[in-house]
Structures are given as C-alpha cells and as structure tokens.
DOLOMAR-316521 format. One record per atom (N, C-alpha, C, CB): x, y negated, z; residue number from 0; residue in three letters; chain. Coordinates in pm, whole numbers. Each point is the difference from the previous one (the first is absolute). Glycine has a CB too. Example, Ala and Ser with C-alpha at 12.3 -4.5 7.8 and 13.67 -1.06 7.14 Angstrom:
BEGIN
((1319,569,780),0,'ALA','A')
((-89,-119,0),0,'ALA','A')
((90,-120,0),0,'ALA','A')
((-189,117,125),0,'ALA','A')
((154,-222,-197),1,'SER','A')
((82,-119,6),1,'SER','A')
((-77,-109,73),1,'SER','A')
((118,63,-215),1,'SER','A')
***
This chain:
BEGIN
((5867,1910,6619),0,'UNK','A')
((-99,-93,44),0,'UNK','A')
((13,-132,-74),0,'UNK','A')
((-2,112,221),0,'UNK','A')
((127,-178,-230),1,'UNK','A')
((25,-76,-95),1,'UNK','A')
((-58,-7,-152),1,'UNK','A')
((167,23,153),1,'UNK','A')
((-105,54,-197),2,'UNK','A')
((-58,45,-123),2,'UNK','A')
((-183,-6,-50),2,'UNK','A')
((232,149,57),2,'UNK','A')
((-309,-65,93),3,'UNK','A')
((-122,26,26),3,'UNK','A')
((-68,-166,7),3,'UNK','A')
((63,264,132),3,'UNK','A')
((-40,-364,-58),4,'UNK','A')
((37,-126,15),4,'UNK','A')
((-22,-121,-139),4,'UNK','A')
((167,143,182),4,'UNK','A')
((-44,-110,-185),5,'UNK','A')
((16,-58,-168),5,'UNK','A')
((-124,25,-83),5,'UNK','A')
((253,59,-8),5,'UNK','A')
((-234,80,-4),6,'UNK','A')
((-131,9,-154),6,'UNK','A')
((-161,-14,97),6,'UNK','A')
((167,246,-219),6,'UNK','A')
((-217,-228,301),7,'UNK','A')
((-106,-84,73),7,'UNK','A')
((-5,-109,-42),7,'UNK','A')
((14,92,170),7,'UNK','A')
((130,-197,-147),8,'UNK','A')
((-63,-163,-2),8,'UNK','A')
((23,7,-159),8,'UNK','A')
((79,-163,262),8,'UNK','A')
((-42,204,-343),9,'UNK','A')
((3,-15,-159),9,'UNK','A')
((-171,4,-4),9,'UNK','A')
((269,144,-100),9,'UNK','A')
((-343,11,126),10,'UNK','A')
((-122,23,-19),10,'UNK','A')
((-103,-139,47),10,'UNK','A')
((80,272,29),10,'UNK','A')
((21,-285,93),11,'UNK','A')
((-125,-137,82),11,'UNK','A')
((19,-100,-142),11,'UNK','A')
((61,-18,352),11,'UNK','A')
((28,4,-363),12,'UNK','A')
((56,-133,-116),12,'UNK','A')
((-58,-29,-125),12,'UNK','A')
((197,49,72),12,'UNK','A')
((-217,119,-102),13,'UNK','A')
((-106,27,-159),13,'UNK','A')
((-153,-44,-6),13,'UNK','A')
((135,222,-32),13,'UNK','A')
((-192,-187,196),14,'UNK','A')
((-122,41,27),14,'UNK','A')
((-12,-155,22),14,'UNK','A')
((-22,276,94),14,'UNK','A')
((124,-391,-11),15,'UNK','A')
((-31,-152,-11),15,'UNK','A')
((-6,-26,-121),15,'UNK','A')
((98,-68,179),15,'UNK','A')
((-21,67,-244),16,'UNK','A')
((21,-70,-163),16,'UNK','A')
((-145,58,-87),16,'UNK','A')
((325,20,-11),16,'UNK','A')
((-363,83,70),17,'UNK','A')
((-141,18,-95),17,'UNK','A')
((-121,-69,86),17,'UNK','A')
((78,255,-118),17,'UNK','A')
((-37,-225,235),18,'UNK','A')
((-130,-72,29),18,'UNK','A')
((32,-171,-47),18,'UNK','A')
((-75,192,233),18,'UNK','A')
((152,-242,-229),19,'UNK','A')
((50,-164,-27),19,'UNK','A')
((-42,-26,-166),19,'UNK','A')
((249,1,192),19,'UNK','A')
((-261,127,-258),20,'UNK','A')
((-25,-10,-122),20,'UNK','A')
((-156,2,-13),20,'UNK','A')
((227,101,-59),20,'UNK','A')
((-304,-13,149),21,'UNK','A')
((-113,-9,15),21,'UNK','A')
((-75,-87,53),21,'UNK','A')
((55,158,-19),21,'UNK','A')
((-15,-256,116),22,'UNK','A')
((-31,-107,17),22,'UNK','A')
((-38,-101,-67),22,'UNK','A')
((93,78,108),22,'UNK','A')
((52,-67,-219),23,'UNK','A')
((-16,-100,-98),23,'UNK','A')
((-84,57,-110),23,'UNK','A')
((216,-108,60),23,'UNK','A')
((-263,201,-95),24,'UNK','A')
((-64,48,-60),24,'UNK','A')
((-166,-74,33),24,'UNK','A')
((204,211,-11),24,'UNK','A')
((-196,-148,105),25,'UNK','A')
((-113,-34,71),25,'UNK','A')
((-35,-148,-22),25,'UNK','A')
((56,179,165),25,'UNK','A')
((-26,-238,-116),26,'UNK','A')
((22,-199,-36),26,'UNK','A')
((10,-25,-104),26,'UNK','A')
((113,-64,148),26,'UNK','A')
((-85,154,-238),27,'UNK','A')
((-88,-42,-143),27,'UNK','A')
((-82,13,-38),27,'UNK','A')
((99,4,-49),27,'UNK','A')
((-182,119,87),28,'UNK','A')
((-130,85,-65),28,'UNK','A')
((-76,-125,83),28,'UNK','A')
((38,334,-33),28,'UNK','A')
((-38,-402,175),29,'UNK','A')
((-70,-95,17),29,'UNK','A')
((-13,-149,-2),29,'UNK','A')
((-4,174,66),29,'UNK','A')
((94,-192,-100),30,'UNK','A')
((79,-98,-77),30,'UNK','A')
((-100,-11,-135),30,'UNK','A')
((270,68,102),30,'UNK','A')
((-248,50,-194),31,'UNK','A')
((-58,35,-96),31,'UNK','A')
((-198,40,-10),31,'UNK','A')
((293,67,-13),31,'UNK','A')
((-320,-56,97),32,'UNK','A')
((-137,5,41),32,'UNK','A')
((-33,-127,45),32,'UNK','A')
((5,227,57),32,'UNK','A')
((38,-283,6),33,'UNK','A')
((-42,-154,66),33,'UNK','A')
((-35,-101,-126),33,'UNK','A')
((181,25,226),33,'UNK','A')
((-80,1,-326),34,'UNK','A')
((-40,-55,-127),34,'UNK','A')
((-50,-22,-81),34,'UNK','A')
((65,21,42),34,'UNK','A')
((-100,182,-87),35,'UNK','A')
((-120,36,-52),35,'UNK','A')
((-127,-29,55),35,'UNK','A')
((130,142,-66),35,'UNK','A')
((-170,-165,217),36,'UNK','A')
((-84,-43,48),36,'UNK','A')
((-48,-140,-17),36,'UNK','A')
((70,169,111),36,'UNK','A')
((42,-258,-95),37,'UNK','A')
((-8,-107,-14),37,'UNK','A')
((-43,-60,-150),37,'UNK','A')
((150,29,200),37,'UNK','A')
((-77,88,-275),38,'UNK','A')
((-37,-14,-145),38,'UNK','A')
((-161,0,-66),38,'UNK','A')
((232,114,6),38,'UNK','A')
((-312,-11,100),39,'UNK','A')
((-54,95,-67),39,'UNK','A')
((-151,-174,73),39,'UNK','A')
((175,405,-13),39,'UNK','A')
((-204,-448,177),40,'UNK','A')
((-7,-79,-20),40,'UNK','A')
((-22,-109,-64),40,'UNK','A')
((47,123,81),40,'UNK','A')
((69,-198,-137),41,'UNK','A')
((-26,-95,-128),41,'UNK','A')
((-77,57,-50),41,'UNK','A')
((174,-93,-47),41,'UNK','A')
((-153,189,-53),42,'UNK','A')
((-56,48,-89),42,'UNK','A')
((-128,-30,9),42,'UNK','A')
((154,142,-18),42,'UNK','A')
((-202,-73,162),43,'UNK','A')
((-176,-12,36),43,'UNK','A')
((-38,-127,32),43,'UNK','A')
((-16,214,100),43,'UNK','A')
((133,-262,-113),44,'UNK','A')
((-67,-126,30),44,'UNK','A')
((-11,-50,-138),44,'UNK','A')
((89,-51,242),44,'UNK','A')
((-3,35,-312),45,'UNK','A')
((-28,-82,-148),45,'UNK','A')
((-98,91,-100),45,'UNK','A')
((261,-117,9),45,'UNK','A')
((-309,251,72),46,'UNK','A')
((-128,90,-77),46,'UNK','A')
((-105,-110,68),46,'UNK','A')
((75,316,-11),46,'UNK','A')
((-78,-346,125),47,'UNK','A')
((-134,18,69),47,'UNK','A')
((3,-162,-96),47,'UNK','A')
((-26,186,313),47,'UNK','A')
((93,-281,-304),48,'UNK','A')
((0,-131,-43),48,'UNK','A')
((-82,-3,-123),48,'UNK','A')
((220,-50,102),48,'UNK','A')
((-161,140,-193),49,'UNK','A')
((-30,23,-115),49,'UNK','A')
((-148,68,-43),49,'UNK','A')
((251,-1,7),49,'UNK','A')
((-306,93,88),50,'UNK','A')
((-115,34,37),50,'UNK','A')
((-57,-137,28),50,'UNK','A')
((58,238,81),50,'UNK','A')
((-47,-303,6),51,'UNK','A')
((-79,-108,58),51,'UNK','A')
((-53,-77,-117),51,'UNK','A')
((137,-14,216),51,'UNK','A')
((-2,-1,-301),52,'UNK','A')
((-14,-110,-97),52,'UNK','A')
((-100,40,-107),52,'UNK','A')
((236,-75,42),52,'UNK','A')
((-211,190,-36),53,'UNK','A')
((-146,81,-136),53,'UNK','A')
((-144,23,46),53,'UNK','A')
((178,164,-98),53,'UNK','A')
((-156,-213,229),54,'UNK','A')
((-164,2,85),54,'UNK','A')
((-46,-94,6),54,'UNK','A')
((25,127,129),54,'UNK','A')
((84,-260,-155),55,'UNK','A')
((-64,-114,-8),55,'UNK','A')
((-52,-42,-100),55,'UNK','A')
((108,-36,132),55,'UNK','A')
((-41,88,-252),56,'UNK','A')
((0,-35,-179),56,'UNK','A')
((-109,108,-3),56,'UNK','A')
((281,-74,-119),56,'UNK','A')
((-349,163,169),57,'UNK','A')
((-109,63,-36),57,'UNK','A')
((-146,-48,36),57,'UNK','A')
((165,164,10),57,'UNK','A')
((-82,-242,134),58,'UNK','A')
((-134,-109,67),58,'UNK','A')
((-37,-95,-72),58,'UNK','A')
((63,14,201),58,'UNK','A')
((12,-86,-264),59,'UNK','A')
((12,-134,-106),59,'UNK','A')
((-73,30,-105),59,'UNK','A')
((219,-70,48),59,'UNK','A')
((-164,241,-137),60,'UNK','A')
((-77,12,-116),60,'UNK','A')
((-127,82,38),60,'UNK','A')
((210,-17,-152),60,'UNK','A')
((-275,18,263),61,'UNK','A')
((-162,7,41),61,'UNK','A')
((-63,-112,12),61,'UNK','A')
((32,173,113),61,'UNK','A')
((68,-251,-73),62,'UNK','A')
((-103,-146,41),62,'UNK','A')
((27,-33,-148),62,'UNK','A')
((34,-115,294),62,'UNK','A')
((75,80,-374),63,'UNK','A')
((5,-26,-105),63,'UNK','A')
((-138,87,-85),63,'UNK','A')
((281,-62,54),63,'UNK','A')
((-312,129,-80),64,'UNK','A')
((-154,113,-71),64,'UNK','A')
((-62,-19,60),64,'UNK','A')
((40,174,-74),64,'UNK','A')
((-83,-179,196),65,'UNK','A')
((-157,-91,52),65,'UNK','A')
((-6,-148,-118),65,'UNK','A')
((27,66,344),65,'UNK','A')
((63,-122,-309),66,'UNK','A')
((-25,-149,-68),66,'UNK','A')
((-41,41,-131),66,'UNK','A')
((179,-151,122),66,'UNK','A')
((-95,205,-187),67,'UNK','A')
((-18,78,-141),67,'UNK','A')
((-162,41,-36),67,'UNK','A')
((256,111,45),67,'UNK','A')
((-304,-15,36),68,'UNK','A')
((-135,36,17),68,'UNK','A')
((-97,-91,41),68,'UNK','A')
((89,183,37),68,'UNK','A')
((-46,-255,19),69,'UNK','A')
((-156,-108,20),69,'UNK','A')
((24,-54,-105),69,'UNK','A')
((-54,-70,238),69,'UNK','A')
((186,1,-317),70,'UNK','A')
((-21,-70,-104),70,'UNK','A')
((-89,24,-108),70,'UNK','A')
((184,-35,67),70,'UNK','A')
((-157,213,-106),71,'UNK','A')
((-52,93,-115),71,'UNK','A')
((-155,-3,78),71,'UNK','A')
((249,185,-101),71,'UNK','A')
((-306,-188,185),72,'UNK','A')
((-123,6,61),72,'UNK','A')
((-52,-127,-31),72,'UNK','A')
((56,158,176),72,'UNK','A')
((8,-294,-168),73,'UNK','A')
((-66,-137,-84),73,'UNK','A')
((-16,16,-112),73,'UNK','A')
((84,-138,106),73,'UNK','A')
((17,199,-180),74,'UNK','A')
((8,-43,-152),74,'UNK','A')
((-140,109,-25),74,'UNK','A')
((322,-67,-78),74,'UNK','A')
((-300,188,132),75,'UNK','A')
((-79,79,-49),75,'UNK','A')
((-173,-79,-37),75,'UNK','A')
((183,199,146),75,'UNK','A')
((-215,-203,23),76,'UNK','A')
((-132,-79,21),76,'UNK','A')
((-29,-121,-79),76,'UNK','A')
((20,77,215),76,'UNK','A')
((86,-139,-251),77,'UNK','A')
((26,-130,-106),77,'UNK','A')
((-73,59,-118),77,'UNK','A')
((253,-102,75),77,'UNK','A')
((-190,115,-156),78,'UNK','A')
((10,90,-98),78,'UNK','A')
((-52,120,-93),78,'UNK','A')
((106,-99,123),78,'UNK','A')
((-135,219,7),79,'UNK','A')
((-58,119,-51),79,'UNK','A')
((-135,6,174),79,'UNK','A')
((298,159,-206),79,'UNK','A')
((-398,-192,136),80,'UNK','A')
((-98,-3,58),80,'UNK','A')
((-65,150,66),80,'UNK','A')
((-9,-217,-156),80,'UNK','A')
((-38,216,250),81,'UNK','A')
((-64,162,30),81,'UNK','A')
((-122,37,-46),81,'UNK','A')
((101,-4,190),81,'UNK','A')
((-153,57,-231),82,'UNK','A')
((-140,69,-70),82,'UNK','A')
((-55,-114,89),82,'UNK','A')
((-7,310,-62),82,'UNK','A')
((-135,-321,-11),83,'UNK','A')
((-69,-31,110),83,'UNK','A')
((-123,73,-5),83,'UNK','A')
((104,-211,19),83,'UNK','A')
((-128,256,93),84,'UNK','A')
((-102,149,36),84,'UNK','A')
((-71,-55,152),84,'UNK','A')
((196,244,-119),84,'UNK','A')
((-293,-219,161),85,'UNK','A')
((-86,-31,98),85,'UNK','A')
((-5,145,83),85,'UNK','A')
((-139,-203,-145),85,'UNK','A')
((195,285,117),86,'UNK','A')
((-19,133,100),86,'UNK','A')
((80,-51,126),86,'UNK','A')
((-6,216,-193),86,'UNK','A')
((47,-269,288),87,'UNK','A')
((44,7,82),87,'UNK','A')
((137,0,23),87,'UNK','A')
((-186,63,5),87,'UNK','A')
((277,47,-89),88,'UNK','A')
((95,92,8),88,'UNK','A')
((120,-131,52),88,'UNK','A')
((-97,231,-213),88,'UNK','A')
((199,-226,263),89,'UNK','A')
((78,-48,2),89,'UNK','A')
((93,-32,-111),89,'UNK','A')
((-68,75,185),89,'UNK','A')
((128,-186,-243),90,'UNK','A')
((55,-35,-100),90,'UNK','A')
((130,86,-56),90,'UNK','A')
((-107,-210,84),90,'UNK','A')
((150,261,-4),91,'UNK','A')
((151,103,48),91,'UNK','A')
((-70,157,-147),91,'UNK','A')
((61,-72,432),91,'UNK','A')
((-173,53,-307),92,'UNK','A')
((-50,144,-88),92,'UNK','A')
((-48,0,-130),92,'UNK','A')
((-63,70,192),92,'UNK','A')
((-10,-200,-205),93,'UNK','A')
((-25,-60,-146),93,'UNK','A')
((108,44,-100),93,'UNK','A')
((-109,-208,102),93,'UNK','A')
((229,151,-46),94,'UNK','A')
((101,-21,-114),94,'UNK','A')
((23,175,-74),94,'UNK','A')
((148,-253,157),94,'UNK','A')
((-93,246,34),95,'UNK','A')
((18,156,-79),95,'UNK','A')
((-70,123,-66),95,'UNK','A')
((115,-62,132),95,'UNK','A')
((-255,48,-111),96,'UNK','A')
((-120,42,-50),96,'UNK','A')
((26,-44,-166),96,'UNK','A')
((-163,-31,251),96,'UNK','A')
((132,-103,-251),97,'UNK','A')
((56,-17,-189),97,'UNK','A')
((130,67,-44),97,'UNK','A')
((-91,-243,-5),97,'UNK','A')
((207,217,80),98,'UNK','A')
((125,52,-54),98,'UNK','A')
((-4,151,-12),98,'UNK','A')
((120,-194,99),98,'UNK','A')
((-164,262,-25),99,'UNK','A')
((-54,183,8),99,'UNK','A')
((-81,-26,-117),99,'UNK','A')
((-29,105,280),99,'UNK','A')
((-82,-129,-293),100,'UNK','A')
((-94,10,-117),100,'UNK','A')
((76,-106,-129),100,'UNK','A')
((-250,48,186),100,'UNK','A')
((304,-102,-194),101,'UNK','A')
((89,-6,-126),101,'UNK','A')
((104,118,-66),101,'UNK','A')
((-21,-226,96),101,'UNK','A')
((76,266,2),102,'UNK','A')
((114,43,-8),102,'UNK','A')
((-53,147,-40),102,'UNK','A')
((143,-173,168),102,'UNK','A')
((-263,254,-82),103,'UNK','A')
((-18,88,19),103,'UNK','A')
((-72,13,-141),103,'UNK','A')
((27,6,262),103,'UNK','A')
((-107,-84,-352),104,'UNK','A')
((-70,-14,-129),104,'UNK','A')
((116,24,-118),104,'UNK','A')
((-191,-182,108),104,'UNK','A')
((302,88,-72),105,'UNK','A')
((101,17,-108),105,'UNK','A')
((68,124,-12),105,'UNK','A')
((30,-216,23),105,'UNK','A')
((-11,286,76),106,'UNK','A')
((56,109,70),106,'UNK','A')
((-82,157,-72),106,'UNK','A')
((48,-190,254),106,'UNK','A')
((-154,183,-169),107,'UNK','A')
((-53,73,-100),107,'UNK','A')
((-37,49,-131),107,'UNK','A')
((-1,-53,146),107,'UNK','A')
((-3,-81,-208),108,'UNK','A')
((-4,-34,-150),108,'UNK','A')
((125,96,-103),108,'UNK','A')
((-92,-279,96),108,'UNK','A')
((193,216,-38),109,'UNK','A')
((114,81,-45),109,'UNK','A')
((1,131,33),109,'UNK','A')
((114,-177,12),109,'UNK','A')
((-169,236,74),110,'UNK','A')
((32,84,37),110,'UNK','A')
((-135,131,-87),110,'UNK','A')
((154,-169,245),110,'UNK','A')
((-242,133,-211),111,'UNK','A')
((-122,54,-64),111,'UNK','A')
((-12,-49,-180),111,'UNK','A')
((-127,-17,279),111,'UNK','A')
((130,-45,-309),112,'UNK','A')
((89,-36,-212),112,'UNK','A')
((101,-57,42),112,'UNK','A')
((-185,-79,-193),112,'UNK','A')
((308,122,162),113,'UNK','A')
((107,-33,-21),113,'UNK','A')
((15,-52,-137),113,'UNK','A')
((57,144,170),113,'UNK','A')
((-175,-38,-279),114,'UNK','A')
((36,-84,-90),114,'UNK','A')
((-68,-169,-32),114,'UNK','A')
((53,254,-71),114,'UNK','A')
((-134,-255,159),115,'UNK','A')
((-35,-155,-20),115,'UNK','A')
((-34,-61,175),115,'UNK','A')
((-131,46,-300),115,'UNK','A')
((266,-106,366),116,'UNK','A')
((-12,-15,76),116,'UNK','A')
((-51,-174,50),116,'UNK','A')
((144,241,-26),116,'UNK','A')
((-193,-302,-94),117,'UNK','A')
((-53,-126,44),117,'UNK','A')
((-136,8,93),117,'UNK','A')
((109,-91,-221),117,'UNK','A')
((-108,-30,295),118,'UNK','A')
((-106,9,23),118,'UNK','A')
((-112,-166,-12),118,'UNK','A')
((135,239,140),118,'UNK','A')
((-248,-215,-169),119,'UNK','A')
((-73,-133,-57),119,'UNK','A')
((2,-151,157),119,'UNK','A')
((-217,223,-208),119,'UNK','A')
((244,-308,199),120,'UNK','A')
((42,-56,103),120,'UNK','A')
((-180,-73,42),120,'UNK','A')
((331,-39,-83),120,'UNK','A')
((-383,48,135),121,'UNK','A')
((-127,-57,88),121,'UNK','A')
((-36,-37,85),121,'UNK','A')
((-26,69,-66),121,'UNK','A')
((-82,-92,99),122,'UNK','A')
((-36,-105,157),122,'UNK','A')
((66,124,142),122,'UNK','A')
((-323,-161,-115),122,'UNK','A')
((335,283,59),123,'UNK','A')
((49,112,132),123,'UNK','A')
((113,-27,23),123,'UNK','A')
((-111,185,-43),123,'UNK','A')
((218,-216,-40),124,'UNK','A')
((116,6,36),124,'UNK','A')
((-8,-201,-6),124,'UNK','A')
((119,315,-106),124,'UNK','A')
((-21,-346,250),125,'UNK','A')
((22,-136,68),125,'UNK','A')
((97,-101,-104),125,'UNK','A')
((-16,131,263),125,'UNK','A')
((-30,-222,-320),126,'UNK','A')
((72,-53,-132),126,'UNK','A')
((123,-21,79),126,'UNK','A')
((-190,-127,-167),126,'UNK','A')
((185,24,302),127,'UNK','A')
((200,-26,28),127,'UNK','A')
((97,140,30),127,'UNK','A')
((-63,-249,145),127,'UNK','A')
((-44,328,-121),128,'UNK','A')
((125,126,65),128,'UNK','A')
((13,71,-151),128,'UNK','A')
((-87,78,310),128,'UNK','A')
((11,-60,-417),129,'UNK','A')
((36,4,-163),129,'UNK','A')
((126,-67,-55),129,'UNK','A')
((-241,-3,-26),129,'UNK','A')
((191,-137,73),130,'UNK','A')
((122,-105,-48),130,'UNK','A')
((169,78,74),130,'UNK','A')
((-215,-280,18),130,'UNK','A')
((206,253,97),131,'UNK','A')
((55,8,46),131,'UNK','A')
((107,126,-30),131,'UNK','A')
((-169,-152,108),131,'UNK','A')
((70,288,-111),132,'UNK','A')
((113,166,-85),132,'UNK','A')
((62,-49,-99),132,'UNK','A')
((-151,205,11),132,'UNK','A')
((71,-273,-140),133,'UNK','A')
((18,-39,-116),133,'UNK','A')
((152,-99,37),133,'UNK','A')
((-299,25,-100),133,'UNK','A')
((304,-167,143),134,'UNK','A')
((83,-88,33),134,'UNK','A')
((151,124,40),134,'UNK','A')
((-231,-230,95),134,'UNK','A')
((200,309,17),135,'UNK','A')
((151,70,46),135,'UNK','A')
((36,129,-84),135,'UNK','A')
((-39,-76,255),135,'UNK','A')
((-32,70,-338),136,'UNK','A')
((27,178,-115),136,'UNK','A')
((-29,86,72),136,'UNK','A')
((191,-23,-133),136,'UNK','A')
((-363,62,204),137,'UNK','A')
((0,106,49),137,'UNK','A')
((-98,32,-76),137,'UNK','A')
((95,-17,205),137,'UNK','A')
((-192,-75,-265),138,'UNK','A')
((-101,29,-124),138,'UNK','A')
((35,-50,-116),138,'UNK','A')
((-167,-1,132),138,'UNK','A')
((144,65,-278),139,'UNK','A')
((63,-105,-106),139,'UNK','A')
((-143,19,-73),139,'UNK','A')
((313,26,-29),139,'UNK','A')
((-401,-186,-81),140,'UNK','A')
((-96,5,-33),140,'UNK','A')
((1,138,-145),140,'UNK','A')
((-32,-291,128),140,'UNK','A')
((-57,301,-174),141,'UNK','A')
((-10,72,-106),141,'UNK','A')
((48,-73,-119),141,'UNK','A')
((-175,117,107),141,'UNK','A')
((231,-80,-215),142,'UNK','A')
((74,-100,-132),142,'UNK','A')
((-120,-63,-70),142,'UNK','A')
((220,162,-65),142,'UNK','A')
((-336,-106,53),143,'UNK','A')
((-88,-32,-108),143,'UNK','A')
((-156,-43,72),143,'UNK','A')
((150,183,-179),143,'UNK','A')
((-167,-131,309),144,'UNK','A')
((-80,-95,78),144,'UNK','A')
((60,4,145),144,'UNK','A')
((-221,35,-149),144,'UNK','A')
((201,-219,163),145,'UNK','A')
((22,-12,158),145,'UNK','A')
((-33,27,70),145,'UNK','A')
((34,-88,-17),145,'UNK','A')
((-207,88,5),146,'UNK','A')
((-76,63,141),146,'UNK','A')
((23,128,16),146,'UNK','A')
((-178,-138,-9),146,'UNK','A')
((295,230,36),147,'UNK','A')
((57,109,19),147,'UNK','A')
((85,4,17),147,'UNK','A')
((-89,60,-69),147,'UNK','A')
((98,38,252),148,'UNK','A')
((206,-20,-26),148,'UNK','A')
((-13,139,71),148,'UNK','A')
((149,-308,41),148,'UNK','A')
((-21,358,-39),149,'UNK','A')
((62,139,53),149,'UNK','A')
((127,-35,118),149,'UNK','A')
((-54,131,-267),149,'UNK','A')
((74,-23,319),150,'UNK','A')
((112,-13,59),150,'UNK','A')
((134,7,-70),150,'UNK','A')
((-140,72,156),150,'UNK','A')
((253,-135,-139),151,'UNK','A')
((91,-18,-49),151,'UNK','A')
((96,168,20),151,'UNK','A')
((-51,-306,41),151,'UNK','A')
((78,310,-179),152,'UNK','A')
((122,146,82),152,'UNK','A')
((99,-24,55),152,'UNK','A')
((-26,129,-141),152,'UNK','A')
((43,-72,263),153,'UNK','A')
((145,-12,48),153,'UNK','A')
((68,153,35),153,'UNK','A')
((-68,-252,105),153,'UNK','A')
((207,231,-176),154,'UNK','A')
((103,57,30),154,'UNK','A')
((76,43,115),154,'UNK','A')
((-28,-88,-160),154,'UNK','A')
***
C-alpha cells in the first residue's frame, strides 16, 4: 500500500507540474495575443489616419481643379471666342459641334487619301480651334502652302 501510495503522489506531482507548465503556457499565448491585438489596433489606427489624410489631399486637389477650370474657362472666353451662330443651340454644344466637325474632317482625310492628307483651311473649319491644333501639335500646316494643314502623326 505504501509503495501503491508513493507512486500515486509522484503521478499527482507530474500531472501538477504539467498542468503549472500549462498555465504558464497559457499566460503567454495571452499575454501574446493581447499584444498582437493591441498591435494590430495601432496599426488601424495609423491606416485609418493615413486614409484620412489622403481624403483630405484628394479634397484639396478637387477644389484645387475647380479653381483651375474656371480659370481655363476665362482665359478660354478671353481669348478663343465661340462661333458665333444664331441657331439657338447652346454654346457647350457649339464648341463641341466645331471640335467633332474639325476633328472628324481631318480624320477622315487621312484616312480616305492617306496619300494626301491635307486639308484646304476655310470659312467651315473655326479659325481659333485651327489655331489652336496647330499651336499644341495636333495639326501641323502644309510646307509649301499654309492654308492647309493635316493631322500631326503620332506614335
């Protein structure tokens, strides 16, 4: 019985010492989670900050391009005048009515003779929106007469 005794409390002794090990085990994994949590946290927090901060710098550079755009809307009206036509149409549609029928003349041109893709410049096509292809290299004049230009090639 002795004997029987003895190796019992050894077993009790093994089965404490592991659970005492598991304990401490234990108190680390949350120990160790409390951290990562705490970690993870910050983190969202210095994301969300950082989010915030790129929502604001996106607000700035909208209001910043409005200003931009009304400016280009003075200079324009300054500057590059709108047809002037008595149909009614709204000025919006004007423009783009000339810019389609410019574009769409040069367009074709090339496309239908390629080998002679100038085209003779006249009262149809709008002299500032002419100027204007010509000025940014989207039309270049003809070498040997001006009143003719083509579209520029691009690469």
């Amino acid at each position: 019985m002795h004997k029987l005794c003895s190796e019992l409390e050894m077993v009790a002794s093994c089965y404490e010492a592991k659970r005492d090990k598991l304990k401490e085990t234990k108190e680390l994994y949350v120990t160790f989670l409390l951290h990562s949590i705490l970690k993870f946290l910050m983190h969202s927090h210095a994301f969300h900050s950082v989010l915030q901060d790129i929502k604001e710098k996106i607000q700035k550079m909208k209001v910043y391009q409005e200003g931009l755009m009304e400016c280009l809307g003075y200079i324009l009206k300054k500057h590059v005048p709108l047809p002037q036509d008595d149909s009614g149409s709204s000025k919006k549609k004007k423009v783009q009515f000339v810019a389609l029928h410019v574009k769409n003349i040069l367009m074709n041109k090339v496309l239908n003779t390629p080998h002679d893709p100038y085209v003779a410049i006249d009262d149809t096509l709008w002299p500032p929106y002419v100027e204007m292809l010509l000025r940014y290299g989207i039309a270049v004049r003809h070498q040997e007469n001006n009143l003719k230009i083509r579209l520029e090639t691009f690469f």
